[in-house]
N, C-alpha and C positions, 0 to 999 in steps of 0.2 A: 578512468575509473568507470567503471558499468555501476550505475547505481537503482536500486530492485524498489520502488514503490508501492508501496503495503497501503491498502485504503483509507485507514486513517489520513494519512498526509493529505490525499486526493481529497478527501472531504474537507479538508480543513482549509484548503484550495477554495472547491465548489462552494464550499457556505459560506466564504468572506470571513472565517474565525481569526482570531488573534492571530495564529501560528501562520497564517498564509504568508508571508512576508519573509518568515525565515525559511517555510518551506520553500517559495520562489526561489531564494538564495540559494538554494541548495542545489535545486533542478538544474538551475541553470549552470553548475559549476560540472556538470555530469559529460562524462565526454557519451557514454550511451545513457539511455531511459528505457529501465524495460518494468512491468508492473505481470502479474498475476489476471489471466482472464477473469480468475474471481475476485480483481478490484472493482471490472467492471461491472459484473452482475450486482456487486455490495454496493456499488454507487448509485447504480440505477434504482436499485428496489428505495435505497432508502429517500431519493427522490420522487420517487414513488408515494411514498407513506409519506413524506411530505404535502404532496400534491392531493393527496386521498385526505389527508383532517384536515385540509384547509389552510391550512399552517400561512400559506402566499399566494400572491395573485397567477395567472396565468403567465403571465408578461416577465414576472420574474422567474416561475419554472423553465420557460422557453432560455430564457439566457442560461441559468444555471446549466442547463442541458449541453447548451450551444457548448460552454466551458468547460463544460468536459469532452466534450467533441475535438473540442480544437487540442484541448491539452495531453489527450493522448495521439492524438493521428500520429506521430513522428513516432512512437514510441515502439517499442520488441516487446507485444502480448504470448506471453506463456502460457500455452495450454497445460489442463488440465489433465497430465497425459498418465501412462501407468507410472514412470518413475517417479514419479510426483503424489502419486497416489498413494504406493507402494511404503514412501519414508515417509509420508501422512500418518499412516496407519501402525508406525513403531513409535516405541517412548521419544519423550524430548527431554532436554535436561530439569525444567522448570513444570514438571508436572502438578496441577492437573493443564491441561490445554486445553481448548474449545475448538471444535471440529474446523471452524473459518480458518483459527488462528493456525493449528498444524497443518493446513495445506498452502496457506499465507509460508512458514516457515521451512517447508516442506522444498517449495517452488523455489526458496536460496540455497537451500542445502544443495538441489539439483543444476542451479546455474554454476556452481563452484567448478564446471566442466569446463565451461568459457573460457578464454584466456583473458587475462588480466584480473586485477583486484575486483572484488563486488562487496558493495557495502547497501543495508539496508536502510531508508528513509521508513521512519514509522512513527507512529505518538502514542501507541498503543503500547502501556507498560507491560505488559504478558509478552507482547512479540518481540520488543526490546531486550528482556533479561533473559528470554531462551536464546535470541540472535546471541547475545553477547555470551550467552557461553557456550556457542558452539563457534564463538571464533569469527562473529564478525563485528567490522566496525557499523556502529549504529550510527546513525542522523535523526536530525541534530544530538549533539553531544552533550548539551544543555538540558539537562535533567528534569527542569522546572517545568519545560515544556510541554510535556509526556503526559495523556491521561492516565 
C-alpha cells in the first residue's frame, strides 16, 4: 500500500501530540511514504511561528527540525506540478475547502495513477471527509482522533 501523508499527521509526529504513536503505527505499516511538497513547506513555516513567539527553546527546535528531516528523507515528495494544480482548482465533494487542503487533496486524486492501493494518513476532518468521498481509505480509521 503507498500511503499519501497530509501535514496534519507529520505535525502530530514533530510536536510529540497524542496521536503520534498511532501515526507511527501507521507509517510504519506503509509498504511506500509519499507526502505533498506542501507538507513540507506547512511544516516548516509552522516551525517557524513556533520559533518566532517563542513558544521553545533553541535546543528543542533544532530537534524538532532534525525530526522531520529524518522522517521524511525515505519518502516520494510530490511536487506541486500542473496536474495537481489543475484538480486543485475544480469542486470537491465536501465544499467549502481551503486552498492547503484542495491541493493536499488534489495531490491523491493525482497519485491514483500509481499502481497499487493509496490510502491517505490525515487528522484534519475536512481532508478526511472529501478523501473519503472520493473513494479513499483514510488513516487512521478511528474517528476520535481527527481534528
Amino acid at each position: 500500500m503507498t500511503l499519501l501523508v497530509e501535514s496534519s499527521a507529520v505535525l502530530s509526529l514533530v510536536l510529540g501530540e497524542s496521536t503520534a504513536p498511532g501515526v507511527l503505527s501507521i507509517l510504519k505499516g506503509a509498504d511506500i511514504v509519499a507526502s505533498s511538497v506542501l507538507t513540507l513547506v506547512e511544516c516548516d513555516r509552522v516551525l517557524s511561528r513556533i520559533e518566532a513567539m517563542s513558544y521553545t527553546d533553541l535546543v528543542q527546535m533544532k530537534a524538532r527540525r532534525d525530526n522531520l528531516a529524518e522522517l521524511v528523507a525515505n519518502w516520494t515528495i510530490v511536487p506541486l506540478d500542473e496536474p495537481v494544480l489543475a484538480r486543485a482548482r475544480q469542486r470537491f465533494p465536501q465544499e467549502p475547502v481551503r486552498t492547503l487542503d484542495a491541493l493536499h487533496l488534489a495531490t491523491a486524486v493525482t497519485l491514483r495513477e500509481w499502481p497499487g492501493d493509496i490510502a491517505l494518513l490525515s487528522l484534519d476532518r475536512r481532508v478526511r471527509e472529501n478523501a473519503l468521498a472520493l473513494g479513499f481509505e483514510v488513516l487512521p480509521a478511528i474517528v476520535s482522533a481527527v481534528k
